[in-house]
C-alpha positions in Angstrom: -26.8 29.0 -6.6 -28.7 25.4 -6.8 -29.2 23.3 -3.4 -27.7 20.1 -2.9 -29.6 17.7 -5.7 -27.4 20.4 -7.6 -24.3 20.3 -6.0 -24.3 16.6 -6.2 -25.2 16.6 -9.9 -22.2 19.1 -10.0 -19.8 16.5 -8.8 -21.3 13.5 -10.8 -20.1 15.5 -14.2 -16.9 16.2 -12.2 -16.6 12.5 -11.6 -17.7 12.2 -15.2 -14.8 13.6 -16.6 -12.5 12.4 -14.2 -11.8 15.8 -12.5 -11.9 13.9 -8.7 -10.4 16.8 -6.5 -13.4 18.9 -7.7 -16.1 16.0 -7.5 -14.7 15.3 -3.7 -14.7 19.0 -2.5 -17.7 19.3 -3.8 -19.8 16.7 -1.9 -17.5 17.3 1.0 -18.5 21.0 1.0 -22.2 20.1 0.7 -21.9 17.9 4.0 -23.8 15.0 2.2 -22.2 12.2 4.8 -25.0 12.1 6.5 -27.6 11.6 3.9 -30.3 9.4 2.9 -30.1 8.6 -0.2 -27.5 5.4 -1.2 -27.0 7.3 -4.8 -25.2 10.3 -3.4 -23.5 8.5 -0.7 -22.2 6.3 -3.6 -21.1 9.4 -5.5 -19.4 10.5 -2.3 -17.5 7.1 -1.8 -16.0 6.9 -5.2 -15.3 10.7 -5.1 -13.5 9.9 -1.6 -11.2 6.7 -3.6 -9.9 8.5 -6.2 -8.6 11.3 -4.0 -7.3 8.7 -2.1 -9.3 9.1 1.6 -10.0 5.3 1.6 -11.6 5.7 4.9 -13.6 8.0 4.2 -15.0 6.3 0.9 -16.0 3.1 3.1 -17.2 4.6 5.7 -19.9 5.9 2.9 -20.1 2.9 1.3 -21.3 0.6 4.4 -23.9 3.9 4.6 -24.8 3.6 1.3 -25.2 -0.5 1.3 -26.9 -0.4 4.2 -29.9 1.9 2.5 -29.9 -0.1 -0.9 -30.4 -3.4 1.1 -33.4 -1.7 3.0 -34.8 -0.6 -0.3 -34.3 -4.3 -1.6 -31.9 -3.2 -4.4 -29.9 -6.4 -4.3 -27.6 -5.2 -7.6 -26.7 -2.0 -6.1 -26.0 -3.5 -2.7 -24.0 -6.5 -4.0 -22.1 -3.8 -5.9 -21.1 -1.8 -3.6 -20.5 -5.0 -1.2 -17.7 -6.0 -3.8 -16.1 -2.8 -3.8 -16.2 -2.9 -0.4 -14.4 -6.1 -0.4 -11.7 -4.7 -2.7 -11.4 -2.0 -0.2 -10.8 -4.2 2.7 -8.0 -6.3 0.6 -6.3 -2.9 -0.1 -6.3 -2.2 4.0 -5.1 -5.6 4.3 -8.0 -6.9 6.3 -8.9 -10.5 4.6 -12.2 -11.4 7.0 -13.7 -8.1 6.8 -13.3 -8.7 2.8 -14.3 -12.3 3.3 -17.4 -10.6 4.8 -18.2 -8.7 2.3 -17.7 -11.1 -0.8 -20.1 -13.6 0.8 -23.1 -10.5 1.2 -22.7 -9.9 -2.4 -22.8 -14.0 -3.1 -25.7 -14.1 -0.9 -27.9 -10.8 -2.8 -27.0 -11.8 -6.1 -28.0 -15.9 -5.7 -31.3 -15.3 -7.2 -30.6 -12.2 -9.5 -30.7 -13.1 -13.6 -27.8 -12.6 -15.3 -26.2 -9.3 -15.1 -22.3 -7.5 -14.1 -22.5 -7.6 -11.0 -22.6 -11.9 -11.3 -19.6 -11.1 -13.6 -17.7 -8.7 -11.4 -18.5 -11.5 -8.3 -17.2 -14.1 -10.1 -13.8 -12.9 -10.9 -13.6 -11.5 -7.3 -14.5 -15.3 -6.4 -11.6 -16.3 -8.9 -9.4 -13.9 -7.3 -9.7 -16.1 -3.8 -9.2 -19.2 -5.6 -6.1 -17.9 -6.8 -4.7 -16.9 -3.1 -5.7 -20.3 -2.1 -3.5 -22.2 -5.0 -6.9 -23.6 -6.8 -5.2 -22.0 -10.2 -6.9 -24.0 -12.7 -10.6 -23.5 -11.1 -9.8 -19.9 -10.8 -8.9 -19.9 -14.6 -12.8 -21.5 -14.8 -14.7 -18.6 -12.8 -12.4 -16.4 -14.4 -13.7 -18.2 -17.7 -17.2 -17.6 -16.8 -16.9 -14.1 -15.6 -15.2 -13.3 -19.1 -18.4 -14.9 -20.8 -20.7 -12.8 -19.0 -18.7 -9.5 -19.8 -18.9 -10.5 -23.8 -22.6 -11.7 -23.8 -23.7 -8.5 -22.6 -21.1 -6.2 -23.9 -19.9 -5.0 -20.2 -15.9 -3.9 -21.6 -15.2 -3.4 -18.1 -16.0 -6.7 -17.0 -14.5 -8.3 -20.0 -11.4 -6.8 -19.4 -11.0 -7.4 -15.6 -11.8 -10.6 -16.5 -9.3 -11.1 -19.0 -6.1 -9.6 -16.6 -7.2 -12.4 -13.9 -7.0 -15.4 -16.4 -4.0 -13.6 -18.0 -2.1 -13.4 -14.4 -3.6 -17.2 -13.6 -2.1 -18.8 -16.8 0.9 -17.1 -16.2 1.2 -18.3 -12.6 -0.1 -21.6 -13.6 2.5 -22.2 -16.0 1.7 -21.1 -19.4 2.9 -17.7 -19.7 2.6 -17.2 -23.5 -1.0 -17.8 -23.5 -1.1 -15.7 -20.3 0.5 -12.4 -21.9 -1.7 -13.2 -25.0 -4.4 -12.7 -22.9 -3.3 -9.8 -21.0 -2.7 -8.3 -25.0 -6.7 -8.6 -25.4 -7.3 -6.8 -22.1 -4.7 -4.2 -23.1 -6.3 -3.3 -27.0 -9.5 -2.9 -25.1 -7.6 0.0 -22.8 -5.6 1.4 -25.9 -9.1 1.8 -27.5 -10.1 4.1 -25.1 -13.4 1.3 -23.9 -12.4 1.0 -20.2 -12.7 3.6 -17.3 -9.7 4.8 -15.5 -10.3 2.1 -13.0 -10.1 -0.5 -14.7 -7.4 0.6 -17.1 -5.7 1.0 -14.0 -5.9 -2.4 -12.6 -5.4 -3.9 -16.2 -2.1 -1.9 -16.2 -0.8 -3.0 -12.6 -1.7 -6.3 -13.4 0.3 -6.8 -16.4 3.4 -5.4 -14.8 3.1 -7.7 -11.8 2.6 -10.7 -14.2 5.6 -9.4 -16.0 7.7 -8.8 -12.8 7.1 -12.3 -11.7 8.2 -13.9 -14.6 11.7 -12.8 -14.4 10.8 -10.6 -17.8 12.7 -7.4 -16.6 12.6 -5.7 -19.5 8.7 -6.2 -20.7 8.4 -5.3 -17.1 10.1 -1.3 -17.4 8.7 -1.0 -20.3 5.1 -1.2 -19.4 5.9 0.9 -16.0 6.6 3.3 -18.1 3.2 3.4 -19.9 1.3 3.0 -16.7 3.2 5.9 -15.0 2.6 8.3 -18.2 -1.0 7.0 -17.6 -1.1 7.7 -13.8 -0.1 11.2 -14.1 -3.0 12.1 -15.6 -4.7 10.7 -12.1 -2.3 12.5 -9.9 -4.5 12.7 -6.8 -5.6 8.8 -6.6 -4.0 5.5 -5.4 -2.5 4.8 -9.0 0.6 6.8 -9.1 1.7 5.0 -5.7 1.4 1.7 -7.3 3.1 2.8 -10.3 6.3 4.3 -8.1 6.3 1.1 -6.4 7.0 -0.4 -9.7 9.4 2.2 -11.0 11.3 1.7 -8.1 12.1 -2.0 -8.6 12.7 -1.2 -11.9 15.5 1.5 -11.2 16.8 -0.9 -9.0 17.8 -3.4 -11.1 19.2 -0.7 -13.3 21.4 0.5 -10.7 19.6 3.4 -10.2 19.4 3.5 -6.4 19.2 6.9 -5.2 16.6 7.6 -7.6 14.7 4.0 -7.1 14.8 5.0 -3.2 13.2 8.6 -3.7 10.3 6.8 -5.7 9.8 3.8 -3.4 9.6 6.3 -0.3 7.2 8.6 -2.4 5.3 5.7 -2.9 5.0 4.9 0.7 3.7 8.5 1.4 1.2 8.2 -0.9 -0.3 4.1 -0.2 0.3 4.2 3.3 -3.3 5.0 4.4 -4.6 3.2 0.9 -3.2 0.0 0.3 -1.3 -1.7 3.3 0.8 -4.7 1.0 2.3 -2.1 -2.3 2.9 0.3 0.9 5.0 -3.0 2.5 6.5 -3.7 -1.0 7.7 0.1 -1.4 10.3 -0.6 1.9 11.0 -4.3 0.4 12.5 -2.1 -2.8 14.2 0.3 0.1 15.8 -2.9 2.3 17.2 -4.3 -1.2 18.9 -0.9 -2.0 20.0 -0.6 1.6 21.4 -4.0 1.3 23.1 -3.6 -2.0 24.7 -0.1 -0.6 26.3 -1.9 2.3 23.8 0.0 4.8 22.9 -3.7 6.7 21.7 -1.4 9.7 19.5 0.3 7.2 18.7 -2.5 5.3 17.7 -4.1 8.6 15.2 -1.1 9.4 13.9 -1.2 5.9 12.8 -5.3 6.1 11.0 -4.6 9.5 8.9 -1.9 8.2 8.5 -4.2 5.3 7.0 -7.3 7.3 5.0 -4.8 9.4 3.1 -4.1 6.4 2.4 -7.7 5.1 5.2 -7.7 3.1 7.7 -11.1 3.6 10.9 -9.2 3.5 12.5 -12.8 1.6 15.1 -13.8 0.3 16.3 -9.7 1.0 16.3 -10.4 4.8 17.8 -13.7 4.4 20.9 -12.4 2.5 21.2 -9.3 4.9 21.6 -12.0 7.3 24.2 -14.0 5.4 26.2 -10.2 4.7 26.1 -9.9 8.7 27.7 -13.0 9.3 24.3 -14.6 10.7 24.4 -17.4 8.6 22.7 -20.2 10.8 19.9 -17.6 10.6 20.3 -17.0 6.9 19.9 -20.8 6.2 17.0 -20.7 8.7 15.2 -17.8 7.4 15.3 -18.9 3.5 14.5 -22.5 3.9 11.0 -21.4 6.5 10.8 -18.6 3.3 11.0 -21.6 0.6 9.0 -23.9 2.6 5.7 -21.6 2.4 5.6 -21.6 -0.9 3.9 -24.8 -1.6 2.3 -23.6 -5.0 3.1 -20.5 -6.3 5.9 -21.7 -8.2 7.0 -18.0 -9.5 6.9 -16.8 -5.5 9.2 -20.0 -4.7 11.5 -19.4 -7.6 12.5 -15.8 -6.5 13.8 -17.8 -3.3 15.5 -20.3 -4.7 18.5 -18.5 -5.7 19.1 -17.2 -2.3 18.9 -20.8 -1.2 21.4 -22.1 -3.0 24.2 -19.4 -2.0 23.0 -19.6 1.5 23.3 -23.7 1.7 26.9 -23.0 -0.2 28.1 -21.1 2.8 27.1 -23.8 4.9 28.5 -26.6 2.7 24.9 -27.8 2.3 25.6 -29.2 -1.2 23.0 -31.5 -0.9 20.4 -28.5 0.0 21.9 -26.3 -2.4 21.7 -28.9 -5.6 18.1 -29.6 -4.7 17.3 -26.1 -4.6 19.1 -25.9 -7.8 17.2 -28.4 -9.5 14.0 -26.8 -8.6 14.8 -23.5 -10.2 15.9 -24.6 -13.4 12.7 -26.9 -13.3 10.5 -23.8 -13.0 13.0 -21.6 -15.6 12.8 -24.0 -18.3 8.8 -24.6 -17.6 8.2 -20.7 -17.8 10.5 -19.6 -20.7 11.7 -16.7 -18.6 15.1 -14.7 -19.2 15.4 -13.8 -15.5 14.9 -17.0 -14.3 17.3 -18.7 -16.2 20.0 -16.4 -15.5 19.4 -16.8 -12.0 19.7 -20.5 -12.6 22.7 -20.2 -14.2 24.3 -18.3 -11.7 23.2 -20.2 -8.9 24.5 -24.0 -11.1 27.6 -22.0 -11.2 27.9 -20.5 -7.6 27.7 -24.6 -7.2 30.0 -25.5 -9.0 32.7 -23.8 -7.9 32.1 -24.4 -4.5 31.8 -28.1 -4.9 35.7 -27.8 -6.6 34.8 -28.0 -10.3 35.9 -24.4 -11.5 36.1 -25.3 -14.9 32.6 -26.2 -15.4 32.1 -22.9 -12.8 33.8 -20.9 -15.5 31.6 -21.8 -18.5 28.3 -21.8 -16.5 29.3 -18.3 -15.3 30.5 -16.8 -18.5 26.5 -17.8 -19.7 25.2 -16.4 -16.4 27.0 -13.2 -17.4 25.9 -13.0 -21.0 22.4 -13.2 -19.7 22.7 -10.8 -17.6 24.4 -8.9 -19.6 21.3 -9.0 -22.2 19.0 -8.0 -18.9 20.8 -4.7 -18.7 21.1 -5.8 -14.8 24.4 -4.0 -13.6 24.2 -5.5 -9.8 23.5 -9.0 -11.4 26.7 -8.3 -14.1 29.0 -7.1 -11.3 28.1 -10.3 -8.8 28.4 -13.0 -11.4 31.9 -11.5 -12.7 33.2 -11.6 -8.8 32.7 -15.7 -9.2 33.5 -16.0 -12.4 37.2 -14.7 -11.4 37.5 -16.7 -8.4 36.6 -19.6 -10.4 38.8 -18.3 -12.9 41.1 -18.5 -10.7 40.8 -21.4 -9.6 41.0 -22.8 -12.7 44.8 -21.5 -13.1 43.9 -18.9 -15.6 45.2 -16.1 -13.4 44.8 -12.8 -16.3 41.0 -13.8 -16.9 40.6 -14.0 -13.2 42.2 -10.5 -12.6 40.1 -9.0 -16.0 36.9 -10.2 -14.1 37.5 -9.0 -10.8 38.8 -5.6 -12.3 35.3 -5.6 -13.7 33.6 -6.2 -10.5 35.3 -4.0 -9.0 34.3 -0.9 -10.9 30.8 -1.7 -11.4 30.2 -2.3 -7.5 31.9 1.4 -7.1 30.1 2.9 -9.8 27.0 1.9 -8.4 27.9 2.8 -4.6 27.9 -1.4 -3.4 30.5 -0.4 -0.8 31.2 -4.2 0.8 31.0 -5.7 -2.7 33.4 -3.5 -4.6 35.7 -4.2 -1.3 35.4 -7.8 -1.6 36.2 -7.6 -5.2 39.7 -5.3 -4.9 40.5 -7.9 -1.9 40.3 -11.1 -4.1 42.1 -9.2 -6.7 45.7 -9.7 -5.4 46.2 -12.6 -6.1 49.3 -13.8 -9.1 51.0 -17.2 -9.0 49.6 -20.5 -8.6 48.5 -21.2 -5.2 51.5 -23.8 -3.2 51.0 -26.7 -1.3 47.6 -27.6 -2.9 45.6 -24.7 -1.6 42.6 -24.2 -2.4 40.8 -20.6 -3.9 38.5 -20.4 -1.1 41.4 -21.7 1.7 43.5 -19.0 0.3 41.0 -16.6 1.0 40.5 -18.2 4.6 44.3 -17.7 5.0 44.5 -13.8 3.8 41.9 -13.1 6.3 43.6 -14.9 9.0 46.9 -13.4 8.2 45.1 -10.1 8.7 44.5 -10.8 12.2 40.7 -11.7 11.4 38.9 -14.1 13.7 37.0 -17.1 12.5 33.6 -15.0 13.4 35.6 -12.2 11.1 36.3 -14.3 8.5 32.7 -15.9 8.2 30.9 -12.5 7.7 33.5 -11.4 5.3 33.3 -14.3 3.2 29.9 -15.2 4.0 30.4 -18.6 5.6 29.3 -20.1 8.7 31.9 -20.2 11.6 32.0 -23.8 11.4 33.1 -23.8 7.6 35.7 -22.0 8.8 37.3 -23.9 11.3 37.0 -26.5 8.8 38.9 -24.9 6.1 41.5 -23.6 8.9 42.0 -27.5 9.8 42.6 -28.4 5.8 45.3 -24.9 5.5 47.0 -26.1 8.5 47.3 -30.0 7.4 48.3 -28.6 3.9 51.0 -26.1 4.8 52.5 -28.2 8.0 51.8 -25.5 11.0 50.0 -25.8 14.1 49.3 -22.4 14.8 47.2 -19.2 13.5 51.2 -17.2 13.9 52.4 -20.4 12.0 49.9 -20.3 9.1 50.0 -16.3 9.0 54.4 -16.8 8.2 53.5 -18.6 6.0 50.7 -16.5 4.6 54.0 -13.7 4.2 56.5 -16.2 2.9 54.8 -17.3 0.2 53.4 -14.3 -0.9 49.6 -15.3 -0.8 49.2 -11.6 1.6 50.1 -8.3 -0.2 50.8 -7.5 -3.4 53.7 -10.1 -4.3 51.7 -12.7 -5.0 
């Protein structure tokens, strides 16, 4: 039946033709943890990653760098010191990894020219790139990629090639940063790479993408990588592909079936990699959120953060939809404020900023937040981005009492979003676009839109939204008395029997805003009182369906 030496051959040809369940129960079954020799303890550690027992697989790593160091096999140990460090990033544990990226510095100082210097380097360029030193990440990236050519290593030229890719895409120059990524993906298509690194190359590109704003290069290439991933259904890569899918059907309205995948996705990172295991509940708050579950939503964020995961701007609109909006303003602007250089990061805030300091009648905030995104949209080309920065110039606009220019900055909102196949993004943008519509005296358009709204919140399930669309809806003759849109609004609420604090989280205002627009409806219309202003409300016709 062979001994051992055969058993671990056994699972080396397992391994070798990427059968990992069968390499792993193998060298499981042979009770080989316990060995001597760093080769099988090595085969035992990968066998133990791609099934997923990430524990397991360092535990026989340390093992196995422990005996190559003793034996005075720097290249093995340094190798296994890297993986090691990529290990500890996927548990989220940054000094361990630091740890183990300086051993492998330290055995390879002296070594000639081989991977492992290659592999080190864009490892090195990896930390540069958390620390915002883009441009001298690009350079070890650089190197790294010479290495891989000058000796033929396609592995190492292609991991190479995804970390410049994402760092001149992050830096700025996207075009030459998907060119890039186009090199490292031939060299996958072409069958040269091994599933690891086909499968980094492949999450890589889709994060790049998903950054960028590019939505629909983004779904596209999750699909690839999940047809790839199934064919590696027991390891860590279907997980990271859910996690993708499930932003993906998100944005296409698809929220039961983007919830399903982001909580299979969970299941299966949880124990593997800490941050896509955070991300995965980031996908479920947003659902939450857009459903009109704030308690779930709520729930959803803290698991979130308790993974590493900065549940922003999500949080900081669940907070404005509660009525919280001191803590919404707070909460966004700490958000916005920690992203000192990753300009992609900050612009996925900056929307949120904007409608936030609009509630609060920041305009100053709001227009400098403004200016910023449509800085970074126009310096990164991206369709996403500029939609959002159309929507949040005309979220502005209207709320600074120009509904005209609101109306044609909406309309192009809409059309890009439209052309993004976003439904949530459609929906929203129409609900402005008839209030500013509205306020622009063009009554029929204002209804058309909100009709819209309407039925695209309620086909996709957005409870509070589809109900704050039907409410604006009643609306007919020209406002009297000079009222405003918004104090109109104010005075429906009021006339309901809302409170101010009932008002602000229906509207999404602060308290404050309010009592200031109150103050305004009562010096417009001549009462004194909330009974005054809520006859009034009745006899003109601005409550129920007269008006």
């Amino acid at each position: 039946m062979g001994g051992p030496d055969a058993t671990v051959e056994h699972a080396r040809e397992a391994l070798a033709r990427c059968d990992w369940s069968e390499a792993y129960e193998l060298l499981a079954e042979a009770g080989i943890a316990d060995s001597t020799d760093p080769n099988t303890l090595a085969a035992l550690a990968d066998a133990a990653w791609w099934v997923s027992r990430l524990d397991e697989c360092i535990a026989a790593r340390e093992r196995a760098y422990g005996l190559y160091e003793e034996a005075g096999d720097a290249r093995r140990a340094a190798r296994l010191a890297m993986l090691l460090y990529d290990n500890h990033i996927f548990k989220s544990r940054r000094p361990a990894a630091g740890g183990w990226l300086r051993r492998a510095q330290r055995l390879l100082v002296s070594e000639p020219e081989c991977p492992e210097q290659g592999g080190l380097l864009v490892r090195e360029a990896e930390a540069e790139h958390t620390q915002g030193a883009v441009d001298r990440a690009i350079e070890t990236a650089q190197r790294a990629l010479d290495i891989g050519r000058r000796l033929g290593v396609a592995d190492l030229e292609a991991d190479a090639l995804q970390a410049i890719g994402r760092l001149l895409v992050v830096g700025g120059r996207p075009a030459e940063g998907l060119a890039v990524y186009d090199e490292a993906m031939l060299l996958a298509v072409e069958g040269k790479l091994s599933p690891f690194e086909t499968g980094k190359v492949y999450c890589s590109l889709i994060s790049a993408c998903e950054e960028l704003g590019d939505y629909q290069r983004a779904a596209e290439w999750t699909e690839v990588g999940a047809r790839w991933s199934e064919g590696h259904p027991v390891t860590v890569f279907p997980g990271l592909c859910r996690v993708h899918r499930a932003g993906v059907l998100q944005q296409r309205g698809d929220w039961a079936e983007a919830e399903e995948e982001a909580r299979r996705a969970y299941t299966e990172l949880c124990d593997v990699n800490v941050f896509n295991s955070g991300l995965a509940f980031y996908e479920i708050g947003e659902i939450r959120r857009r459903l009109g579950d704030l308690p779930g939503a709520e729930d959803a964020f803290a698991r979130a953060d308790e993974h590493g995961r900065q549940p922003q701007p999500g949080l900081a609109l669940l907070r404005l939809a509660q009525g919280r909006v001191d803590a919404a303003a707070a909460s966004i602007a700490r958000a916005v404020s920690e992203e000192t250089w990753n300009r992609l990061g900050r612009a996925k805030l900056l929307p949120a900023k904007v409608e936030i300091a609009v509630a609060v009648d920041d305009w100053e905030g709001a227009r400098a937040a403004l200016a910023d995104l449509e800085v970074i949209a126009d310096e990164y080309d991206s369709p996403g981005l500029r939609a959002a920065a159309a929507l949040a110039r005309g979220r502005l606009e209207l709320g600074a009492g120009d509904p005209a220019a609101a109306c044609a900055t909406l309309r192009r909102a809409l059309h890009q979003w439209q052309a993004l196949d976003l439904p949530y993004e459609v929906a929203s943008t129409r609900m402005l676009l008839g209030r500013a519509c509205r306020a622009a005296g063009d009554e029929e358009a204002a209804s058309s839109s909100l009709d819209a709204a309407a039925a695209i919140f309620q086909r996709l399930g957005a409870a509070l939204d589809a109900e704050r669309a039907r409410g604006l809806r009643g609306g007919g003759l020209p406002l009297p008395h000079g009222l405003t849109e918004r104090e109109a609004e104010v005075l429906r609420l009021v006339a309901a029997g809302c409170t101010n604090k009932d008002v602000a989280a229906q509207l999404y205002l602060s308290e404050k805003t309010v009592a200031r627009h109150l103050s305004n409806i009562f010096a417009k219309i001549s009462v004194s009182s909330r009974a005054g202003a809520t006859a009034y409300a009745f006899e003109h016709g601005i409550v129920g369906a007269t008006r």
